[in-house]
C-alpha positions as CSV (number, residue, x, y, z in Angstrom):
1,X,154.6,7.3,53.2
2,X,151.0,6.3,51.6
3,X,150.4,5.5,55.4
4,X,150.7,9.2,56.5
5,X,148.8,10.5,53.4
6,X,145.7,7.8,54.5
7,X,145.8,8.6,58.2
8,X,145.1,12.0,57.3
9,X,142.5,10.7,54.1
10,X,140.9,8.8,57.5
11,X,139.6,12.4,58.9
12,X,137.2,13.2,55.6
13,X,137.1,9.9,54.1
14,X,133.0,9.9,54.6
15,X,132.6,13.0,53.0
16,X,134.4,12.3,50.0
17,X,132.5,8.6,49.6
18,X,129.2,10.1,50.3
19,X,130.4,12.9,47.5
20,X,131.3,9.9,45.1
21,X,127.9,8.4,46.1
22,X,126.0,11.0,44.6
23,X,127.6,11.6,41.7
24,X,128.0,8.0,41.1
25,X,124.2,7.6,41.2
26,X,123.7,11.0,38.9
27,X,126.0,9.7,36.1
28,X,128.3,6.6,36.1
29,X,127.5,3.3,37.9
30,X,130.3,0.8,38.6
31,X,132.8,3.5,39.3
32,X,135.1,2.9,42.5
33,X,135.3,6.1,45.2
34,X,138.8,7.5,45.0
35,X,141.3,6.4,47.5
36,X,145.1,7.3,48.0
37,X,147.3,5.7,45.6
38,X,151.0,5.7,45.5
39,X,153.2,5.8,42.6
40,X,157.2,4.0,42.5
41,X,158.9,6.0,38.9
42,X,162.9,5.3,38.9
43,X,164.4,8.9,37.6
44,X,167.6,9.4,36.8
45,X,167.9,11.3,40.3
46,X,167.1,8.4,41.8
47,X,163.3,6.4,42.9
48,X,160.6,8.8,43.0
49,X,157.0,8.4,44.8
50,X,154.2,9.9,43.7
51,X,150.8,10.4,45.9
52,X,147.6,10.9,44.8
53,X,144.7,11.4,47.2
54,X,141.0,13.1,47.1
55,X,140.4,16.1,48.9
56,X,137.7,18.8,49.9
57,X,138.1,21.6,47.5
58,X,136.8,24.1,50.4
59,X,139.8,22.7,52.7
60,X,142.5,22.2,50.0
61,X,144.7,24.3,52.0
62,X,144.6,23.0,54.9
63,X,144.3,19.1,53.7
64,X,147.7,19.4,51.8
65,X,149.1,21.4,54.7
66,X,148.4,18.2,57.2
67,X,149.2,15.7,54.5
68,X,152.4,17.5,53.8
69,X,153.8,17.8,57.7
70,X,152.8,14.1,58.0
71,X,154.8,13.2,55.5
72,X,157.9,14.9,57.0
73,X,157.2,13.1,60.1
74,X,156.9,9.6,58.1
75,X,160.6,10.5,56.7
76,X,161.8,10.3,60.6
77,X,161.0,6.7,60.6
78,X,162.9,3.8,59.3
79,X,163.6,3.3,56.7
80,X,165.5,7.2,57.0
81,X,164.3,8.9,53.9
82,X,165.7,12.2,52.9
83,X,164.9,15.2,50.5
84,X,166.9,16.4,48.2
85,X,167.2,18.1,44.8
86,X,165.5,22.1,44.8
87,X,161.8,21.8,42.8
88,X,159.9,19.3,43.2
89,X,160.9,17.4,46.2
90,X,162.6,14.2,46.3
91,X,163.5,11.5,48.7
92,X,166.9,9.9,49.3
93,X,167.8,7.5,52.2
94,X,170.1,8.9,55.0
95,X,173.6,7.0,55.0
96,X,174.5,7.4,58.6
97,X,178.3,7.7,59.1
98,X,179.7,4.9,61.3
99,X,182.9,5.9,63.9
100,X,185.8,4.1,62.6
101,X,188.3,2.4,65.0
Protein backbone atom coordinates (compact mmCIF):
# COMPACT_ATOMS: atom_id res chain seq x y z
CA UNK A 1 0.00 0.00 0.00
CA UNK A 2 2.85 2.67 0.92
CA UNK A 3 3.93 1.58 -2.66
CA UNK A 4 0.85 3.12 -4.42
CA UNK A 5 0.85 6.14 -2.15
CA UNK A 6 4.90 6.76 -3.35
CA UNK A 7 4.32 6.00 -6.95
CA UNK A 8 2.01 8.81 -6.92
CA UNK A 9 4.47 10.93 -4.18
CA UNK A 10 7.06 10.20 -7.49
CA UNK A 11 4.93 12.75 -9.80
CA UNK A 12 5.67 15.97 -7.31
CA UNK A 13 8.31 14.70 -5.19
CA UNK A 14 10.80 17.74 -6.58
CA UNK A 15 8.51 20.29 -5.77
CA UNK A 16 7.90 19.37 -2.42
CA UNK A 17 11.95 18.89 -1.72
CA UNK A 18 12.77 22.08 -3.37
CA UNK A 19 9.72 23.52 -0.98
CA UNK A 20 11.45 21.86 2.14
CA UNK A 21 14.76 23.37 0.72
CA UNK A 22 13.72 26.69 1.18
CA UNK A 23 12.18 26.63 4.27
CA UNK A 24 14.86 24.51 5.58
CA UNK A 25 17.40 27.19 4.73
CA UNK A 26 14.94 30.15 6.14
CA UNK A 27 14.52 28.51 9.61
CA UNK A 28 15.65 24.92 10.68
CA UNK A 29 18.76 23.18 9.50
CA UNK A 30 19.15 19.41 9.88
CA UNK A 31 15.54 18.74 9.26
CA UNK A 32 14.79 15.75 6.82
CA UNK A 33 12.17 16.55 3.69
CA UNK A 34 8.94 14.70 4.28
CA UNK A 35 8.42 11.43 2.68
CA UNK A 36 5.47 8.90 2.87
CA UNK A 37 5.37 6.99 5.99
CA UNK A 38 3.12 4.09 6.82
CA UNK A 39 1.70 3.30 10.13
CA UNK A 40 0.76 -0.73 11.44
CA UNK A 41 -2.01 0.15 14.80
CA UNK A 42 -3.84 -3.32 15.83
CA UNK A 43 -7.64 -2.15 16.69
CA UNK A 44 -10.02 -4.13 18.02
CA UNK A 45 -11.61 -4.28 14.34
CA UNK A 46 -8.72 -5.73 13.38
CA UNK A 47 -4.85 -4.20 11.88
CA UNK A 48 -5.10 -0.87 10.67
CA UNK A 49 -2.55 1.23 8.33
CA UNK A 50 -2.24 4.54 8.43
CA UNK A 51 -0.47 6.78 5.50
CA UNK A 52 0.93 9.90 5.78
CA UNK A 53 2.43 11.70 2.68
CA UNK A 54 3.22 15.52 1.68
CA UNK A 55 1.21 17.21 -0.77
CA UNK A 56 0.71 20.52 -2.84
CA UNK A 57 -1.84 22.46 -1.00
CA UNK A 58 -3.00 23.96 -4.58
CA UNK A 59 -3.59 20.17 -5.81
CA UNK A 60 -4.88 18.70 -2.57
CA UNK A 61 -7.81 17.57 -4.47
CA UNK A 62 -6.57 16.04 -6.95
CA UNK A 63 -3.36 14.44 -5.13
CA UNK A 64 -5.63 12.51 -2.60
CA UNK A 65 -8.04 11.70 -5.51
CA UNK A 66 -4.94 9.72 -7.40
CA UNK A 67 -3.47 8.50 -4.15
CA UNK A 68 -6.86 7.17 -3.16
CA UNK A 69 -7.86 5.19 -6.57
CA UNK A 70 -4.30 3.79 -6.39
CA UNK A 71 -4.77 2.46 -3.33
CA UNK A 72 -7.98 0.61 -4.50
CA UNK A 73 -5.94 -0.80 -7.26
CA UNK A 74 -3.15 -1.95 -4.64
CA UNK A 75 -6.09 -3.88 -2.74
CA UNK A 76 -6.46 -6.08 -6.16
CA UNK A 77 -3.10 -7.49 -5.60
CA UNK A 78 -1.93 -10.18 -3.34
CA UNK A 79 -2.08 -10.31 -0.63
CA UNK A 80 -6.28 -9.66 -1.26
CA UNK A 81 -7.04 -6.83 1.12
CA UNK A 82 -10.62 -5.77 1.66
CA UNK A 83 -12.58 -2.78 3.20
CA UNK A 84 -14.81 -3.00 5.61
CA UNK A 85 -16.53 -1.25 8.56
CA UNK A 86 -18.66 2.31 7.42
CA UNK A 87 -16.23 5.62 8.61
CA UNK A 88 -13.17 5.53 8.28
CA UNK A 89 -12.09 2.79 6.03
CA UNK A 90 -10.55 -0.38 6.88
CA UNK A 91 -8.83 -3.18 5.38
CA UNK A 92 -9.57 -6.91 5.79
CA UNK A 93 -8.07 -9.84 3.77
CA UNK A 94 -10.49 -11.59 1.27
CA UNK A 95 -10.99 -15.42 2.40
CA UNK A 96 -11.74 -16.98 -0.92
CA UNK A 97 -14.26 -19.83 -0.67
CA UNK A 98 -12.75 -23.18 -1.89
CA UNK A 99 -15.44 -25.81 -3.83
CA UNK A 100 -15.69 -28.71 -1.56
CA UNK A 101 -15.73 -32.31 -3.02
Amino acid sequence: MLEAVEGVYAKYRDKIVQQHQLIEHAYSPGVEPPEPRSRLHLAQTGLEVVIRYPLELEHSTEIDDEITRSLLDALEKPPKLRLVGSGTPNIQPVIEKTPAG
